[in-house]
Backbone bond lengths (Angstrom), bond angles and torsions (degrees), N, CA, C in turn:
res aa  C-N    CA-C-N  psi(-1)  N-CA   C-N-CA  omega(-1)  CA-C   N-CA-C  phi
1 X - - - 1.455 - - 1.524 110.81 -
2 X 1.266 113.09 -35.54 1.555 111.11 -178.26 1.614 113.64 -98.96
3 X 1.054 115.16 32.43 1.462 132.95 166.00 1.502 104.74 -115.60
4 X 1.772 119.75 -63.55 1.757 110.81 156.26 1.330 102.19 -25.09
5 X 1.379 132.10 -68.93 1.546 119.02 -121.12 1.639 92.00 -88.06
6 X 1.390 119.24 -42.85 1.765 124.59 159.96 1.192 110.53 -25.73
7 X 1.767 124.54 -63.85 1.411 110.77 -166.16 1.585 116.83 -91.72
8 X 1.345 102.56 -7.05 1.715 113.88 164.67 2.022 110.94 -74.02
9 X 0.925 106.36 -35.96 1.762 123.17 170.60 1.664 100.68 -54.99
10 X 1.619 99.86 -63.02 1.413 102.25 -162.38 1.733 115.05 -73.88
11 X 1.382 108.82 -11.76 1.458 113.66 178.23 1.463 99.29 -94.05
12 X 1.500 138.61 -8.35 1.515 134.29 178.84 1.457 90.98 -79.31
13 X 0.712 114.79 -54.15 2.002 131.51 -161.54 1.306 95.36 -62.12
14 X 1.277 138.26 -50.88 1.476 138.32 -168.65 1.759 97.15 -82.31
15 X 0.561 122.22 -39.63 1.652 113.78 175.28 1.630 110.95 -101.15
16 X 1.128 131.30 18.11 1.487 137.85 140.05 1.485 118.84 -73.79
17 X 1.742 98.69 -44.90 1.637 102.05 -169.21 1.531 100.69 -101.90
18 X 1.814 126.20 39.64 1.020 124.39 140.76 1.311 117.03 91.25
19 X 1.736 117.74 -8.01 1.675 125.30 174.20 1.444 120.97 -61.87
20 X 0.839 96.66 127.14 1.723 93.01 176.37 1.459 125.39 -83.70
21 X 1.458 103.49 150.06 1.450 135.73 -141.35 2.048 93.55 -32.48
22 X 1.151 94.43 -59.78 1.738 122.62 -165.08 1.620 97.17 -69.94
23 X 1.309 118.35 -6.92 1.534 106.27 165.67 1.714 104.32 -99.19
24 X 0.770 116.68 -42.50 1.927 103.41 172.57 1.109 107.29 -112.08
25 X 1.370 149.55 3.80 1.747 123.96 167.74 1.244 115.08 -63.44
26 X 1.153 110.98 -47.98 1.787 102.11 -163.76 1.416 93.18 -81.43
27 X 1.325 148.11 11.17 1.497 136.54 153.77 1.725 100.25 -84.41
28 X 0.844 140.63 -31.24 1.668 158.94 156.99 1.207 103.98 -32.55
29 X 1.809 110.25 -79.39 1.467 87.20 -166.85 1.480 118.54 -96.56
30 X 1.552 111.94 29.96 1.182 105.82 148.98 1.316 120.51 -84.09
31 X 1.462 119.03 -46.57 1.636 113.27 153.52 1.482 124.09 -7.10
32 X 1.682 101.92 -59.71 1.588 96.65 -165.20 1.521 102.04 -95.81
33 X 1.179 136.70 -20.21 1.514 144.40 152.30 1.552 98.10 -25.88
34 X 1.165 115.18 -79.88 1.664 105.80 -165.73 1.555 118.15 -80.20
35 X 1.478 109.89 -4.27 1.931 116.21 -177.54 1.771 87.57 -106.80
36 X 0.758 129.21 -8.66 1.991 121.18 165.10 1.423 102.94 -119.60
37 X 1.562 130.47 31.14 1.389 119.57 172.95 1.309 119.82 27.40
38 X 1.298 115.34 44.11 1.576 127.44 -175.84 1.884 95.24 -93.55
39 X 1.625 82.30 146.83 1.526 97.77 171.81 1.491 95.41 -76.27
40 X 1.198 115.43 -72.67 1.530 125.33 -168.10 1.479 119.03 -129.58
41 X 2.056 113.80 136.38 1.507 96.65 -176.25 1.498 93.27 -139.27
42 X 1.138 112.86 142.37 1.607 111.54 -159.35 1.469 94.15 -122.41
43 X 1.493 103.10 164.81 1.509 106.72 151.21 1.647 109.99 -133.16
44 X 0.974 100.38 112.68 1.775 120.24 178.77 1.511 136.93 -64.57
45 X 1.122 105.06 31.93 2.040 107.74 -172.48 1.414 101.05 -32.43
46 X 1.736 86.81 144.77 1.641 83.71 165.62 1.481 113.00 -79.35
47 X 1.017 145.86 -62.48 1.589 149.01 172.69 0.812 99.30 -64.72
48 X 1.882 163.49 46.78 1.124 123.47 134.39 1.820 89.69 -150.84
49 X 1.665 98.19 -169.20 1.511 98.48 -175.31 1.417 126.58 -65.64
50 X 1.028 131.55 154.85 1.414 128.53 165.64 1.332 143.63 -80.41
51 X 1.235 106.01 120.75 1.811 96.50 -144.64 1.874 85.08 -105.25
52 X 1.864 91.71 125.08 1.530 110.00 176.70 1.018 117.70 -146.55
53 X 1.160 102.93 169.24 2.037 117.34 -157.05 1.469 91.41 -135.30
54 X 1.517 126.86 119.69 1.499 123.44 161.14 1.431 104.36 -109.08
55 X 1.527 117.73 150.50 1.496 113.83 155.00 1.211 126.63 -114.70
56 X 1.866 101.96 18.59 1.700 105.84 166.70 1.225 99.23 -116.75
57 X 1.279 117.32 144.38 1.515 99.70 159.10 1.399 115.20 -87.97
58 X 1.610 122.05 -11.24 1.553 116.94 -165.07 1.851 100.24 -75.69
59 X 1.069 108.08 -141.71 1.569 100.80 168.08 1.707 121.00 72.71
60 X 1.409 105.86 -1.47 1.560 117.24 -149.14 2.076 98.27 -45.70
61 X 1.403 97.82 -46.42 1.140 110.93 167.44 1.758 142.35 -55.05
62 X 1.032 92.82 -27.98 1.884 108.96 162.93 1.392 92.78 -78.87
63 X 1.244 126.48 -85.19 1.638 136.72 -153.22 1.742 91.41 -35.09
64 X 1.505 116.94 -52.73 1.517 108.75 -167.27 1.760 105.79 -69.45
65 X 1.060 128.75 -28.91 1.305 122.93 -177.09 1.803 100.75 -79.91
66 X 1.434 138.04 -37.85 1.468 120.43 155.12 1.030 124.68 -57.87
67 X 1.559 131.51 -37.04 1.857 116.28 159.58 1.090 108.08 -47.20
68 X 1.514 123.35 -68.82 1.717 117.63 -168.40 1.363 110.44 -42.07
69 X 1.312 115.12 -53.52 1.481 123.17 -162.35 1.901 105.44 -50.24
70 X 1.575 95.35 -67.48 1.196 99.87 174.87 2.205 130.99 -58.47
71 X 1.039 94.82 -14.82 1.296 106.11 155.84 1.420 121.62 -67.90
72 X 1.279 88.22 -56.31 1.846 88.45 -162.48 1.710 109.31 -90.42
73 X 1.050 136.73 -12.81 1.341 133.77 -158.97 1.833 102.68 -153.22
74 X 1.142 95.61 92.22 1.847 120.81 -165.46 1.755 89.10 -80.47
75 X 1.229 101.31 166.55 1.578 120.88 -176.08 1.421 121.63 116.79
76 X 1.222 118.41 -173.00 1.745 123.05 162.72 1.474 105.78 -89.34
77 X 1.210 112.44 151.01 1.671 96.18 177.55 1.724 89.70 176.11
78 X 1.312 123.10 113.59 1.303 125.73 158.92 1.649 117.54 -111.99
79 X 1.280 107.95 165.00 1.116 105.87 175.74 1.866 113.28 -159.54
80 X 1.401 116.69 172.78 1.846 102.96 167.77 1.591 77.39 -140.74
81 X 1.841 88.59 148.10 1.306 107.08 169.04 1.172 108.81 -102.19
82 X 1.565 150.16 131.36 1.471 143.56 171.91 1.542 120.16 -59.60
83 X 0.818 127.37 163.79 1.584 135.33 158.49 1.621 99.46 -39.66
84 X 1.245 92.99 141.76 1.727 102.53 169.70 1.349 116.76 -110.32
85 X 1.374 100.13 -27.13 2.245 98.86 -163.70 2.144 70.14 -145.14
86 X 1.708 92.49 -161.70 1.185 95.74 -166.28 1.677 117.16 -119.18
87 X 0.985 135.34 130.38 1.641 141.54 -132.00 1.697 114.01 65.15
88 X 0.863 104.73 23.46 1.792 117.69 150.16 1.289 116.34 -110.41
89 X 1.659 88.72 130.40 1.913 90.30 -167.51 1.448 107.00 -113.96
90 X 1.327 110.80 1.96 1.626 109.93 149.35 1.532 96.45 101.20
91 X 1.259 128.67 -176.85 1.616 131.56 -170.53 1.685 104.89 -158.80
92 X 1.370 96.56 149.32 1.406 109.10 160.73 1.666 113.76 -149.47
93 X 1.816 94.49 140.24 1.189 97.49 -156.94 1.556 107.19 -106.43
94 X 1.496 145.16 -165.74 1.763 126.72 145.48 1.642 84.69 -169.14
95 X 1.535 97.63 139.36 1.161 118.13 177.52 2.185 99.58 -127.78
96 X 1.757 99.72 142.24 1.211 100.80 -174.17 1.355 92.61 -146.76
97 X 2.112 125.59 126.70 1.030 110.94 -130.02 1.722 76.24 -95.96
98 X 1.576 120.35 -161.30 1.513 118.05 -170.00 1.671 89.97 -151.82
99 X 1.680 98.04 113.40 1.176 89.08 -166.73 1.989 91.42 -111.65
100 X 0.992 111.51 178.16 1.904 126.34 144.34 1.006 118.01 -134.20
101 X 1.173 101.80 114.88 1.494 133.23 -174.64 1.404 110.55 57.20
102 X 1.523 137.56 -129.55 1.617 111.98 164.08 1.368 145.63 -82.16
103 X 1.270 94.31 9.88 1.605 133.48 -168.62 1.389 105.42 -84.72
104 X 1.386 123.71 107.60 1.832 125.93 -178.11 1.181 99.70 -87.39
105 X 1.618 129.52 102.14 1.327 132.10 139.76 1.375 144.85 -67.02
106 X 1.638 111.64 8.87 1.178 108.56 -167.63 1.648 114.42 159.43
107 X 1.367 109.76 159.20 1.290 98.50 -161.08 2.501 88.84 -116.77
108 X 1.206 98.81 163.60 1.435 97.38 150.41 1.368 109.81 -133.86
109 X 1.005 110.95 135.29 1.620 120.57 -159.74 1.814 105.40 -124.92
110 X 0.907 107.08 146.52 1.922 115.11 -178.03 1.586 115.56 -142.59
111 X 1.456 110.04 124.13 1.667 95.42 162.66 1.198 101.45 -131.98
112 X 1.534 121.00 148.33 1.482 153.43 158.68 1.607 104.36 -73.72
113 X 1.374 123.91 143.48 1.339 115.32 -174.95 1.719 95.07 -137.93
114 X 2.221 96.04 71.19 1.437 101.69 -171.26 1.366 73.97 -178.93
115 X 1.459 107.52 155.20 1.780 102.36 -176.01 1.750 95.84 -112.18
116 X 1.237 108.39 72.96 1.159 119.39 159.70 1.562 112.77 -104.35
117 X 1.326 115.17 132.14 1.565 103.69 -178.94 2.009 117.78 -81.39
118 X 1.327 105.92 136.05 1.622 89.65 171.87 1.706 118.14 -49.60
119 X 1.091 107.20 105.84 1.796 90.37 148.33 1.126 175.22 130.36
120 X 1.408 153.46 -86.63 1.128 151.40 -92.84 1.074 106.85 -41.55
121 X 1.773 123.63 -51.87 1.527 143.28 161.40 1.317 114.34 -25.10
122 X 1.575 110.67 -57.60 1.812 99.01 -171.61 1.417 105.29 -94.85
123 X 1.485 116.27 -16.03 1.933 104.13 160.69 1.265 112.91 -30.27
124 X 1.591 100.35 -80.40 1.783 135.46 -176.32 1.886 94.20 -40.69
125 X 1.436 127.82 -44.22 1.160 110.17 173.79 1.820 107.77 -88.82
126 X 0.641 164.47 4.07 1.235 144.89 143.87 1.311 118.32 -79.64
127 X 1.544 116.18 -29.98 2.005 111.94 155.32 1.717 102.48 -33.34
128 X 1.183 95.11 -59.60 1.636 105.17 -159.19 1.389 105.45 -65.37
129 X 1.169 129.84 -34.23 1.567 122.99 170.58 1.631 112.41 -79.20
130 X 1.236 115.23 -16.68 1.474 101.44 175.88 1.828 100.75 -90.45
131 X 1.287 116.09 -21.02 1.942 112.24 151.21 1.242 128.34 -25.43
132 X 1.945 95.05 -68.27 1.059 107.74 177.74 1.563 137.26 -77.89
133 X 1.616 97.69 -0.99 1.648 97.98 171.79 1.493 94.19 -94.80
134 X 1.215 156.03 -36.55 1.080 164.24 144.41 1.798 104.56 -13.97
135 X 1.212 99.08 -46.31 1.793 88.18 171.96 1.141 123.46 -85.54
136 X 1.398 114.05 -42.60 1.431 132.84 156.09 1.296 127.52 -32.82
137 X 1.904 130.66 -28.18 1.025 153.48 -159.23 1.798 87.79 -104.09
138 X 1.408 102.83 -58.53 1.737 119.01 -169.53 1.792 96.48 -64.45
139 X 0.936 123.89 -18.53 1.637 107.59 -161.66 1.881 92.44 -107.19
140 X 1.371 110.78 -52.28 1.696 98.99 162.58 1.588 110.95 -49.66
141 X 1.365 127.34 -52.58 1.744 105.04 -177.14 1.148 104.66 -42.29
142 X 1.727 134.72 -37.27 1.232 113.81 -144.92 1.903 113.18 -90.10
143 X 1.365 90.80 -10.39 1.781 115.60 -162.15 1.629 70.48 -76.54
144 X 1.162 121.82 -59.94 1.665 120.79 -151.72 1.485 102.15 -44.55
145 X 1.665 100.08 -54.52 1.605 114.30 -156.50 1.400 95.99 -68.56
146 X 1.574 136.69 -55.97 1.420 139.03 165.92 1.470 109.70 -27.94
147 X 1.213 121.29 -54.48 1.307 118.15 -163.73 2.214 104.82 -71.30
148 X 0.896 120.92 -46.48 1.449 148.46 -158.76 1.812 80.75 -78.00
149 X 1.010 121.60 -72.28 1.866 117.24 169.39 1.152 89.94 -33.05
150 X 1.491 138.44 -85.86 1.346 135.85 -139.25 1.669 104.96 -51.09
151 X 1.080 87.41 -54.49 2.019 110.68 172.09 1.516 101.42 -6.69
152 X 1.750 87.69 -78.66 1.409 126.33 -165.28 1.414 106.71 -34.73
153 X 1.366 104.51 -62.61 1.620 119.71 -166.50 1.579 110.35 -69.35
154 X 1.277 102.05 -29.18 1.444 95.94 -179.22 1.433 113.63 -87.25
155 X 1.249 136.59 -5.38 1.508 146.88 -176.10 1.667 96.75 -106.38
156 X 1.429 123.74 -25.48 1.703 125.80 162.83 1.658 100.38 -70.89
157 X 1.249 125.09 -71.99 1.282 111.24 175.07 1.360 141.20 -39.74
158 X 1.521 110.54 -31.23 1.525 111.30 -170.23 1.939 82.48 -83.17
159 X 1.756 125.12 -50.08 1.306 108.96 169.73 1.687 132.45 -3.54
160 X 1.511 94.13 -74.05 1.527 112.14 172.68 1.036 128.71 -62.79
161 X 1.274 112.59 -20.20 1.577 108.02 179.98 1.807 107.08 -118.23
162 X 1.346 106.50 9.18 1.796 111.53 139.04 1.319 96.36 -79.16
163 X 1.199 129.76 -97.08 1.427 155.08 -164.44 2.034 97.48 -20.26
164 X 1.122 128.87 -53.26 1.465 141.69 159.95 1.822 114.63 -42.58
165 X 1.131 97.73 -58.88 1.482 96.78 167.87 1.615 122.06 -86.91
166 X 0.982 121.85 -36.17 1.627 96.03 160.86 1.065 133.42 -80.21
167 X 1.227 113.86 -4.30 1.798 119.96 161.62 1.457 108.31 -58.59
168 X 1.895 106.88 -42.39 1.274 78.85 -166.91 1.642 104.60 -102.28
169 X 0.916 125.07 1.89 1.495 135.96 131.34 1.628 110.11 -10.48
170 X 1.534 111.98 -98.59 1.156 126.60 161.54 1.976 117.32 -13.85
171 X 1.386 93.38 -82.20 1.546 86.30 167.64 1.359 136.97 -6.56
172 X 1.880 83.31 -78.82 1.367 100.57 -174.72 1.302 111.39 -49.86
173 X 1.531 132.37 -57.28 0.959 125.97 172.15 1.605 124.27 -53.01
174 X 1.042 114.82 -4.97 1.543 93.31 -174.22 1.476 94.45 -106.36
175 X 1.470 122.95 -22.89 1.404 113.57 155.73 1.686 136.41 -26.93
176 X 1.814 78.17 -59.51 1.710 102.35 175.57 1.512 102.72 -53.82
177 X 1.149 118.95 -51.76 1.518 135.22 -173.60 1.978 111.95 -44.57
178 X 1.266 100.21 -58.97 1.217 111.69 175.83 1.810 110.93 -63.83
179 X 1.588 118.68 -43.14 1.166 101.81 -177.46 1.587 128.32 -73.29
């Protein structure tokens, strides 16, 4: 629990002090990759790529059925799959979707490659990290939109103060013109 709550701390702090998503997530969910003995924990935008951390490489085949999954079929939803044949130790997966405000942007998705189920503890902490990419997502839109205003105003200002001087540009000359 006090390894969750460390890398849940350290992902508030990095998106308080304004870093963007792609400078500490994928140090994140390696954090929780090796403190939830997760094979793989993704975060799934719908419009853009999916930013994931594995610590197996075998599995190629699970990992692709939790992208799909978590792509295509949004919600909370865990599950463990059992052993099928024998030296298979079975899987469990949990996806928790990541919304802003009522708007679902995205899923965070996790698999264990052991049919142990996550939880209640690391549910409740991966709710909370798909929160916090959810704010993290909400606080870069807003840097974007702030910045693009600033844009604005400063390409209106330099406007006016062309538009100010060749008026009186103009003038002058048509003064000259008349005399």
């Amino acid at each position: 629990k006090e390894q969750l709550e460390a890398v849940l701390s350290w992902v508030a702090v990095a998106i308080a002090s304004g870093r963007s998503m792609l400078d500490f997530l994928p140090r994140a969910l390696e954090d929780l990759c090796r403190t939830l003995d997760a094979a793989l924990i993704a975060l799934v935008p719908d419009e853009s790529t999916p930013i994931v951390h594995r610590t197996d490489a075998g599995h190629e085949d699970l990992a692709d059925v939790i992208l799909r999954e978590a792509q295509s079929a949004p919600g909370v939803r865990a599950y463990v799959v059992g052993p099928e044949r024998a030296g298979d130790p079975g899987w469990a997966a949990y996806y928790t979707p990541v919304h802003v405000g009522r708007q679902r942007i995205g899923t965070l998705a996790a698999l264990r490659v052991h049919s142990e189920a996550f939880s209640p503890d690391e549910r409740l902490a991966l709710g909370r990290v798909a929160n916090l990419a959810a704010l993290g997502w909400a606080s870069e839109s807003y840097q974007r939109q702030r910045a693009e205003i600033a844009r604005m105003h400063e390409r209106q200002r330099i406007a006016d103060d062309l538009h100010d001087d060749v008026a009186q540009i103009l003038f002058a000359a048509q003064l000259s013109l008349d005399a």
